[in-house]
N, C-alpha and C positions, 0 to 999 in steps of 0.2 A: 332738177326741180324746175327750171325757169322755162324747158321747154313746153311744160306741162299749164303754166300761166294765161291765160287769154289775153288777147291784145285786142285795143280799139285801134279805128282808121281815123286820122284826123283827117279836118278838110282840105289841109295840103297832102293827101294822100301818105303821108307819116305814119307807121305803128305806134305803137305806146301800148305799154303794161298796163293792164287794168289795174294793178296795184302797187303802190310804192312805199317808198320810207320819207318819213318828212325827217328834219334834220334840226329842226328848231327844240332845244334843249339851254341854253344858254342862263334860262331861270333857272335850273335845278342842279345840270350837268356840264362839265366844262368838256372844252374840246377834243382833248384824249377820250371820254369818254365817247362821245360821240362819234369822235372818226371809228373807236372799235367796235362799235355797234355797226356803221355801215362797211368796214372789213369784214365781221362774220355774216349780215347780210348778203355781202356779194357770193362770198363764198356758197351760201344757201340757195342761191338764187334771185333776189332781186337784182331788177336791170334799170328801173326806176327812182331817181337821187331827187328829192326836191329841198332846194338848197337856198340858200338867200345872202346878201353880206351881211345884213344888220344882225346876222347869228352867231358871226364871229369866227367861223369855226371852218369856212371855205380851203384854208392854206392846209390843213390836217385833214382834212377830204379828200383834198388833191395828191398826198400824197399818199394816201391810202387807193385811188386811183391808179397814180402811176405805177406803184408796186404792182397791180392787179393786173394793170397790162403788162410788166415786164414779166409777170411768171406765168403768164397766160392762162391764169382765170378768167378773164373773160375778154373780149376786143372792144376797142372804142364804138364802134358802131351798131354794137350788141347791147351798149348804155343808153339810156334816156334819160339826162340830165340838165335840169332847170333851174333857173336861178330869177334874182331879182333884183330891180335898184329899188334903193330905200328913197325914203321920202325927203332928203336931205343934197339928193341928185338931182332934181328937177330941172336946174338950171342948162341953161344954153350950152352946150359942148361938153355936159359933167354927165350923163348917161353913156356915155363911149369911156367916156373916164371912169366912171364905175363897171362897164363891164369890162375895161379893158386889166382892170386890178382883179375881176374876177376869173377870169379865163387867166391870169396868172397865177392866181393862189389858185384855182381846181386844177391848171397844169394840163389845159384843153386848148386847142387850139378852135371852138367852139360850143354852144350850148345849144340844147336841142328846142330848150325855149326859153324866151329872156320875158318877165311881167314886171309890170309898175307895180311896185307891192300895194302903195294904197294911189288912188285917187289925189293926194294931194300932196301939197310938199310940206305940210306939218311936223315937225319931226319933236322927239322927246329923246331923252338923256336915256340911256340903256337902264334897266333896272329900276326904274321910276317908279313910285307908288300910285294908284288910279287916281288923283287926284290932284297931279302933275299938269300944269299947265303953262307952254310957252306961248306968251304975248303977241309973236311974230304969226301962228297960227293963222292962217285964212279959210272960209268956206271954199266947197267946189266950185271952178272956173273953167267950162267945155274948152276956153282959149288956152288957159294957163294948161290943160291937160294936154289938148293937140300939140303945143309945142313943144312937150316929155313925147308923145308919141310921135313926131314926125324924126324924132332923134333914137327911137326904137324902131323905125324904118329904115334907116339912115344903116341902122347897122346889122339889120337881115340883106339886105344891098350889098354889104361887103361882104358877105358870107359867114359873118361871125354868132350868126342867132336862123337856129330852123324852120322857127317859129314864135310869133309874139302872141305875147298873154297879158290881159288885165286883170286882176285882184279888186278883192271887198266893192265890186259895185252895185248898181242896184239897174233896175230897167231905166228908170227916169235918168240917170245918166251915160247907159247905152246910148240910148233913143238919141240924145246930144252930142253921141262922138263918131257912133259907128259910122255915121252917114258922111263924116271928116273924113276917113282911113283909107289911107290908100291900099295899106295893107292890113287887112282887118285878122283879127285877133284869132288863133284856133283854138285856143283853151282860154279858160276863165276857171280864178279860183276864187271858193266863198268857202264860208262855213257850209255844211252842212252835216245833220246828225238824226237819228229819229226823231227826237224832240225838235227840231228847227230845221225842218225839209225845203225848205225856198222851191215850193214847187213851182211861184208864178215866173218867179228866174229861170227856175232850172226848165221850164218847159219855153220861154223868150229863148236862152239860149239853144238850147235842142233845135230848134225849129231855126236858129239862125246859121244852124253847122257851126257849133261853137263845141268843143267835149268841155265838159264839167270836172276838174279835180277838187274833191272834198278835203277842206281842213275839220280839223276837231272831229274825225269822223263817228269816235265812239263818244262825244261829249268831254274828251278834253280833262280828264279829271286833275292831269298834273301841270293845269293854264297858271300864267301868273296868278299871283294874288289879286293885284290888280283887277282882273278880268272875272273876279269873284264877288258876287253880289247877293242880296238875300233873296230865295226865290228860286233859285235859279235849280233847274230838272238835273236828275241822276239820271242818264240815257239808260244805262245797265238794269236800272229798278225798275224800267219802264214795264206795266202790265204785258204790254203788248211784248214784248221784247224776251222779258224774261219766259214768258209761256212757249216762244219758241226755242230759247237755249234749253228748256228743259225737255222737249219733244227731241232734240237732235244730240241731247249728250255732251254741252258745249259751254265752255264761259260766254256772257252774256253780248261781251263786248265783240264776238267774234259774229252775233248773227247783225250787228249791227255794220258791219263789214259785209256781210255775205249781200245784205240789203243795197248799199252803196253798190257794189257791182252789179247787180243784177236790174237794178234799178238805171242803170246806163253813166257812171259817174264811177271817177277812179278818185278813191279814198288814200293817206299816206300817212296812218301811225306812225308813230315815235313809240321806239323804246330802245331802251338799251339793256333788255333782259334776253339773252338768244331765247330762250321757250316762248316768249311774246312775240318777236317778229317772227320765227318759224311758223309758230301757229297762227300767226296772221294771214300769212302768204300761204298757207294749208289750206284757209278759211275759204279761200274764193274758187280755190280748185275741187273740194269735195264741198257735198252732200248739200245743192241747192238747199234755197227756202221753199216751200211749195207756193204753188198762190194765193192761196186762203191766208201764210201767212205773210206774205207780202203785202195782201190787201190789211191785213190785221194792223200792223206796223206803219201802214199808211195811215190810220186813225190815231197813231198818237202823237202824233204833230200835237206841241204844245206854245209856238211859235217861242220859244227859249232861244235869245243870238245871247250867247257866253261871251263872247268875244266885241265887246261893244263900242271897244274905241275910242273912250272918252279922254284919254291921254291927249286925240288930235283936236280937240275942240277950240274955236275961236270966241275970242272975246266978243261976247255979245251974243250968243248961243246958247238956248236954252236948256238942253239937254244931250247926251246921244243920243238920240234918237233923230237928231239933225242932222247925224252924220248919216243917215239911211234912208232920207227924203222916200 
């Protein structure tokens, strides 16, 4: 199957899967569960892992890794694997320290791309209710950020990261950092879903040779609670959305995938049901969207971010919507 997959170029001339598996489960599903979801995905074909520590779940990846190359399922170089430090690594020398714990629990002797998961060094107690807020929290700092990134230099230099990546940003704090980088970023991950298209990012980054990998790509139904608010859009219920899973014979969630690629942007469901990621990674190799309903699905941008982040919020702060200047 995986040969069958499309690949994007990044701008260090790198492949990547248009489509991946995210691996974050740790509200719903614990580790076992999740390493045996990305065992029968390797098995299917995915070559795409997007992985993080603050999931918990990196050391039962990794062996589910190593098995895969000892029975030669697939070769390490035929992987595309990504990871993250958490917001709690910020510090001076503690980003090498974080991925140096992570390239030991995946059992890699490198990652093909290592991101600053958020902007800031905020961090919250795993499991936290939205409502959760630590006191030491601070706003964005272009300083406080470059010197997390000049330490995710530091370690594509050693050869231990293929490429660097930043998470949940926005333009106004591109604008602030990229022009710092010595080595500037190849991919960027945000939300994105047909209700919440960040087109003015996604088209900033396009235009800056940055690839786009999508979280939440079908709206995220099984997000924390937390990240649950009233309001908030069914991506799958979408008019637009729904009218093409019904022209093409398909659960809903799968043309909201077909959209993401086609669209230029690599999407990374979770599940841990085999008939969901199979038919995921099916999703992108058959029976495009046409363009009528690509253009369709671009109308129903309802600007919906599910994922809002209010966990990292600093005293004195008047909402999330701080955190997205």
């Amino acid at each position: 199957m995986e040969t069958a997959v499309p690949y994007f170029t990044l701008g260090t001339g790198q492949k990547i899967p248009c489509i991946g598996m995210g691996t974050f489960g740790s509200d719903k599903y614990g580790s076992e569960e999740v390493a045996a979801a990305v065992a029968g995905a390797l098995r299917f074909g995915y070559r795409l892992f997007d992985c993080a520590s603050v999931y918990g779940n990196e050391d039962r990846i990794g062996q589910i890794f190593n098995e895969a190359f000892t029975e030669g399922i697939v070769k390490r170089e035929e992987l595309f694997v990504t990871s993250k430090v958490w917001n709690n690594m910020h510090g001076r020398g503690d980003v090498l320290l974080s991925l140096a714990k992570t390239l030991k629990d995946l059992q890699l002797d490198y990652v093909d791309a290592y991101f600053v998961h958020w902007p800031y060094p905020n961090y919250h107690a795993p499991g936290c209710d939205g409502d959760s807020r630590n006191p030491d929290s601070v706003p964005f700092s272009a300083d406080r950020f470059m010197a997390t990134w000049t330490q995710m230099e530091r370690a594509a230099d050693m050869g231990l990261v293929k490429n660097l990546g930043m998470s949940n940003m926005t333009i106004t704090k591109l604008e602030a950092v990229l022009p710092r980088c010595r080595i500037k970023p190849a991919l960027i991950e945000m939300e994105q879903h047909p209700s919440f298209q960040q087109q003015e990012l996604f088209d900033y980054c396009t235009a800056k040779g940055i690839t786009v990998i999508a979280y939440c790509p079908i709206g995220s139904p099984n997000r924390p609670e937390r990240d649950k608010t009233p309001g908030d859009v069914i991506d799958t219920e979408l008019p637009e959305v729904s009218a093409a899973a019904k022209a093409h014979n398909i659960h809903p969630a799968l043309v909201c995938l077909k959209w993401a690629v086609q669209r230029g942007s690599i999407p990374i469901p979770f599940s841990v049901h085999a008939r969901n990621y199979e038919s995921n990674l099916r999703a992108v190799i058959e029976d495009p969207l046409t363009g009528a309903e690509m253009e369709s699905i671009k109308k129903a941008e309802r600007n919906c971010r599910l994922v809002k982040g209010q966990v990292f919020l600093w005293p004195g702060a008047k909402g999330w919507e701080d955190l997205w200047d």
